[in-house]
C-alpha positions as CSV (number, residue, x, y, z in Angstrom):
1,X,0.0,0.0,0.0
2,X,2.8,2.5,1.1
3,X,4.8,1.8,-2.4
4,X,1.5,2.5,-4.4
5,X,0.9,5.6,-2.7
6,X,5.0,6.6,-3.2
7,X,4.3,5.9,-6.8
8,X,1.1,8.1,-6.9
9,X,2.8,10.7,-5.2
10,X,5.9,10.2,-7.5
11,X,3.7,10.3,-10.9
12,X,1.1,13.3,-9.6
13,X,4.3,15.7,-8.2
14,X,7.2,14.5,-10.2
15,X,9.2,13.7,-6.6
16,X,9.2,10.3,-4.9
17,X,8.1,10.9,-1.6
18,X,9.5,8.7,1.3
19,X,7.0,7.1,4.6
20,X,8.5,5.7,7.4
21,X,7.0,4.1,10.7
22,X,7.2,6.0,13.7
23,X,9.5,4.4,15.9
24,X,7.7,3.4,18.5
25,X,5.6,1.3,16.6
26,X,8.8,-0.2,15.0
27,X,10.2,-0.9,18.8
28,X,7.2,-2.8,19.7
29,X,6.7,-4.8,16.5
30,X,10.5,-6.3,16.5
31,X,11.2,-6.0,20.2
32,X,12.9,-9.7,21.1
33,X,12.7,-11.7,23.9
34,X,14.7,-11.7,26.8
35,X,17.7,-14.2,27.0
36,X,17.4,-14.7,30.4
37,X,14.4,-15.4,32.4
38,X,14.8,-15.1,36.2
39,X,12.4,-17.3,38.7
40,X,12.0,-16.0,42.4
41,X,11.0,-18.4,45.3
42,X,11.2,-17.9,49.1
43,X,13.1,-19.9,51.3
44,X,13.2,-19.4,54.8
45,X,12.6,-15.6,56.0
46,X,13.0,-14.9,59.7
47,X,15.7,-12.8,60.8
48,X,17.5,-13.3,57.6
49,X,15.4,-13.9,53.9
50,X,17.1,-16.8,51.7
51,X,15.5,-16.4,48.0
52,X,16.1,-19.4,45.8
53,X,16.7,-17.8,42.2
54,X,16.4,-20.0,38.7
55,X,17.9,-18.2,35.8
56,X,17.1,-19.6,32.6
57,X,19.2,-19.3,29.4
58,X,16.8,-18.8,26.6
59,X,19.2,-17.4,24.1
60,X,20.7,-19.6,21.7
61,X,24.2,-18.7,22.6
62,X,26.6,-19.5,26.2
63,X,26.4,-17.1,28.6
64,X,29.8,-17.1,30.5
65,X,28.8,-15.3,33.2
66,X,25.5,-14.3,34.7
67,X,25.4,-12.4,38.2
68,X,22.8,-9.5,39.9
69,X,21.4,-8.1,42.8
70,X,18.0,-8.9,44.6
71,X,16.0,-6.5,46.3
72,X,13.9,-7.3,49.6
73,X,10.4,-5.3,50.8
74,X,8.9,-6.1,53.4
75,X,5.1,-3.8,53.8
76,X,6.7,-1.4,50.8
77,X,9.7,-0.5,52.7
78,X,13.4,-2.2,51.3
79,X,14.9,-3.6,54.1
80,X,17.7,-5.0,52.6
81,X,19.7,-6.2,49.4
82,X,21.8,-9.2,48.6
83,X,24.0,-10.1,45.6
84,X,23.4,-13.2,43.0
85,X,26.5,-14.9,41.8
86,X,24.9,-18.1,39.3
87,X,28.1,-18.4,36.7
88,X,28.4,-19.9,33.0
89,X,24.8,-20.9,31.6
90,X,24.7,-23.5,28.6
91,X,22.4,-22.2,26.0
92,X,18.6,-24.1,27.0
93,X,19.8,-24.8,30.5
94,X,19.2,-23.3,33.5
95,X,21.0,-22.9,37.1
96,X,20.0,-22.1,40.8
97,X,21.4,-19.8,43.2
98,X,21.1,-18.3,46.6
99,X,20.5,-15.0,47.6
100,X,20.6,-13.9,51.0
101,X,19.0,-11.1,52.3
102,X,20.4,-9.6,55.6
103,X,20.2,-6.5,57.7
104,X,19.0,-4.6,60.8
105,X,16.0,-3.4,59.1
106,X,14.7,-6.9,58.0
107,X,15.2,-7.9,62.2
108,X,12.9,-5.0,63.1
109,X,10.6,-5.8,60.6
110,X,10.7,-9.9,61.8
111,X,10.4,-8.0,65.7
112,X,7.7,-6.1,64.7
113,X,5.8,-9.1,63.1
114,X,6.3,-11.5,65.9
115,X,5.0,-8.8,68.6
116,X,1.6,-8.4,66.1
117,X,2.8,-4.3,65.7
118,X,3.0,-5.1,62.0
119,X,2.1,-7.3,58.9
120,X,5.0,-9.1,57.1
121,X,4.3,-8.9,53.5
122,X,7.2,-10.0,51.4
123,X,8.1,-8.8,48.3
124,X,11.2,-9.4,46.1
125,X,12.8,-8.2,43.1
126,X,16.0,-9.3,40.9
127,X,17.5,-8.5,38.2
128,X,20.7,-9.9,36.1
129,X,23.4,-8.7,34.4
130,X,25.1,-11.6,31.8
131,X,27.7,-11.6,29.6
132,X,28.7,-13.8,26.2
133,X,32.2,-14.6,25.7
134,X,32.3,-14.3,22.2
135,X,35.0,-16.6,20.1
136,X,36.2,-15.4,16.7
């Protein structure tokens, strides 16, 4: 449709005119998936918080080295941070980590719950940073 209206254009005004897509719509359309999907799951969460974290490798490429931080809320508040070391990921495979979450805030928070002052209400965020080794 867009060449037939160029060629209109171009036979009516002499000129070829050019149309192009916005880019957002071009972002959207092609966007890709991520190569790495991350699966969060609590372990035990007292005074300390162990999250259990599954990265997957979805990429069709080796990553040599995958490693991030998690982020712990308890009731909307971050009460503490912890980093994620996982290592080399074969491409279609997928490895488990630790992350452990500790800090004074989280053992007011656990103090709080246990005296019935407060809700505990976890929440948890990650993210990953990965890298290929690329051969040539």
């Amino acid at each position: 449709m867009r060449r037939l209206f160029a060629l209109a254009c171009a036979l009516v005004f002499g000129t070829t005119l050019l149309i192009a897509t916005p880019a957002a719509a071009t972002a959207t359309s092609t966007a890709a998936a991520a190569p790495v999907k991350l699966t969060l799951r609590f372990g035990k969460c007292q005074s300390t918080c162990t999250v259990k974290v599954t990265v997957r490798n979805r990429s069709r490429y080796n990553i040599d080295w995958v490693g991030g931080k998690c982020t712990l809320r308890v009731n909307g508040k971050i009460v503490g941070t912890g980093r994620i070391y996982i290592g080399p990921i074969k491409r279609g495979y997928s490895r488990t980590s630790n992350c452990y979450v500790i800090s004074s805030k989280l053992v007011r928070a656990w103090q709080k719950y246990r005296n019935g002052e407060a809700n505990f209400n976890r929440y948890i965020t990650a993210s990953a940073k990965y890298h290929y080794r690329y051969y040539r």
